[in-house]
Steps between C-alpha positions, in 0.01 A plus 500: 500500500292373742468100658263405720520124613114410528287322722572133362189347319341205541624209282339198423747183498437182388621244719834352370590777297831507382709776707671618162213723450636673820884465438541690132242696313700646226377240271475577135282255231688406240292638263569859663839477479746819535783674375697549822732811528855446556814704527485849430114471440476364824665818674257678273230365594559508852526913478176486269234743683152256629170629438301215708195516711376128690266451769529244732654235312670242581897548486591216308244642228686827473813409487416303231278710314812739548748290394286444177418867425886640524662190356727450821510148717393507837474254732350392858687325741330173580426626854328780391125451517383587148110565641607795704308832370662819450357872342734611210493847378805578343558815263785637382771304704728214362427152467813421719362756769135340434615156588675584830215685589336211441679317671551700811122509553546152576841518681639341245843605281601477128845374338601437128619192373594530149198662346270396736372696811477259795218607841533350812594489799764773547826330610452248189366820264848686602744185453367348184741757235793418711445150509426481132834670472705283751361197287615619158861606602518134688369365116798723366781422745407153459509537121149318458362750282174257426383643810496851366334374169131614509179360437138647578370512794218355698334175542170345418192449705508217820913584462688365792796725582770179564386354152589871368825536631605169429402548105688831546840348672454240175484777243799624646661202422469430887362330818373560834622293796250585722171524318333365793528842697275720295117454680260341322246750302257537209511804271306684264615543178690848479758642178753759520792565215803345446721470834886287495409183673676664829248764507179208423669313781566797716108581406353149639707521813427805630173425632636304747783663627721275300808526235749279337878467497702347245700226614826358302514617166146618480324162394334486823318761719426453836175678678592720787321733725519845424778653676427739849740731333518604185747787424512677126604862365245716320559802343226830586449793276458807726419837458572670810917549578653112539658630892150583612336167339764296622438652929150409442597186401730406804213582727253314349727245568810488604695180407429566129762625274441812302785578243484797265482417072526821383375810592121371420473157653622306803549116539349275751608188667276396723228182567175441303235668738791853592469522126134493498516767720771686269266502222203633689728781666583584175170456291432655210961469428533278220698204577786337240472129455854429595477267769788252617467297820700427762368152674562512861738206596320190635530360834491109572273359795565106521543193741666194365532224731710154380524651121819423241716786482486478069174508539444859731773635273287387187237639621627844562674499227210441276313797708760706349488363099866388601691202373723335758850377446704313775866351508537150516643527856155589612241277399517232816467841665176587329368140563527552898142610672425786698259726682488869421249782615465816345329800577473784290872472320621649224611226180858505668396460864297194389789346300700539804277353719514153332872530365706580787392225751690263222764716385388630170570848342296640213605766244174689276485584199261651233391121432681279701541319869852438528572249796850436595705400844 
């Protein structure tokens, strides 16, 4: 296959044009509609051999005209600029091998979020599947199962992406607290296939580096940044011996773990962008779908000057989707003020930080803030 990123054209633009034109160009007419693949089609589809030849057209048109001809959602990421050109002669390879191709040409990286194959920039292209998964086993542990109810996706032309994931948090019988943190934007209409309102929120977010925790018992989601670290296991078919894989492995990098499954594969725990460079180590290794993540634990950054000691506790608390219970004994306690600064703490650090000065202790649990004397 070969992709050549042209010399960019000429473009006339009316002034005061909407930017949606430039944010997503996957946009299908009603009238046109398709019959997305899903599940096993999906994986299919994605080892289908292309027979495709393009000249100099703009990206945004072939990955749509792709998406179209195979049946399988794509999507740009809103920084992408859909007007770049690119050369596509592909013949004989997969559509999965097409599209990073594709994508490489314009340094860009691919990632799978349900059924639908996500380009952009490569740190958010190599996060999005373990942050889809994060999300649903939060849904699960939570025992909001609306949240893994699904629905199609995609949105309609002049979309804004905070209107979206607000009618998303409502289908899944929640709320956002912090709405106000998604940018502004205007999109053009795109449609994928059915996705479990996680994955549609998961979807909107990504283009900005964002993603959601549940808070409580799942009614509300908060919008967070994406975290620096993301940690999750993944599972490699290999064909050469799982000893020799496994060296090459540890020096591509060394603070991954590499665990033998078998006498064909070898599991991975390592960030987003070491398994990037996993899967192009191993290219052409099929890769199993098992993937469970492993968030790496948050640290706390804060200065609270003259603040109630409830309400610092509260507020940590509610960071953590935890419900506080204090003894009686305590509460004039709780209503004295204080000043606490914290720098890159763990959850416990922090809690001792504004605690001890008034003699508090705290036991954890799965769901609760115990305070006591």
């Amino acid at each position: 296959m070969t992709l050549l990123t042209a010399i960019p054209a000429l473009r006339n633009m009316v002034a005061g044009m909407c930017l949606f034109f430039a944010s997503q160009v996957a946009a299908v007419r009603a009238e046109e509609s398709v019959k997305w693949k899903t599940g096993s089609d999906f994986a299919k589809a994605l080892r289908a051999p292309l027979d495709r030849t393009g000249s100099d057209k703009p990206v945004g048109e072939s990955v749509t005209a792709l998406s179209r001809a195979t049946g399988v959602a794509a999507l740009l990421d809103r920084r992408v600029d859909p007007h770049q050109l690119v050369s596509v002669d592909a013949h004989g390879i997969s559509l999965a091998d097409g599209l990073t191709a594709l994508a490489n040409t314009l340094q860009l990286g691919v990632g799978t979020i349900g059924a639908v194959q996500y380009i952009g920039p490569k740190t958010t292209a190599a996060r999005v599947e373990a942050l889809s998964e994060l999300r649903s086993r939060d849904a699960t542990a939570k025992g909001r199962k609306a949240w893994l109810k699904t629905a199609p996706a995609g949105w309609d032309d002049l979309a804004e992406p905070r209107e979206l994931a607000q009618d998303i948090a409502k289908a899944a019988g929640a709320t956002i607290s912090n709405p106000e943190v998604i940018p502004h934007d205007v999109w053009a209409a795109w449609s994928g296939p059915p996705l479990s309102h996680a994955d549609r929120l998961t979807l909107v977010l990504a283009g900005f580096d964002l993603t959601f925790e549940l808070r409580g018992d799942g009614t509300e989601a908060e919008i967070v940044s994406v975290p620096e670290q993301l940690t999750f296991e993944r599972t490699y078919d290999v064909v050469d011996s799982v000893s020799k894989v496994s060296g090459q492995l540890k020096r591509l990098a060394s603070d991954i773990e590499v665990h033998a499954s078998g006498t064909k594969a070898v599991r991975v725990i390592a960030t987003a962008e070491q398994h990037a460079q996993v899967a192009e180590l191993l290219a052409g290794k099929r890769t199993t779908t098992k993937t469970v993540v492993v968030p790496v634990e948050k640290f706390y950054t804060f200065k609270a000057e003259n603040q109630l000691i409830g309400a610092m506790v509260q507020t940590l608390a509610k960071e953590r989707g935890l419900k506080v219970q204090a003894a009686a004994s305590i509460i004039e306690k709780l209503k004295q003020r204080g000043t606490v600064e914290v720098e890159k703490a763990s959850f416990e650090t922090a809690l001792k930080k504004v605690l001890d000065p008034v003699g508090i202790k705290f036991k954890l649990t799965e769901k609760t803030l115990e305070l006591s004397e």
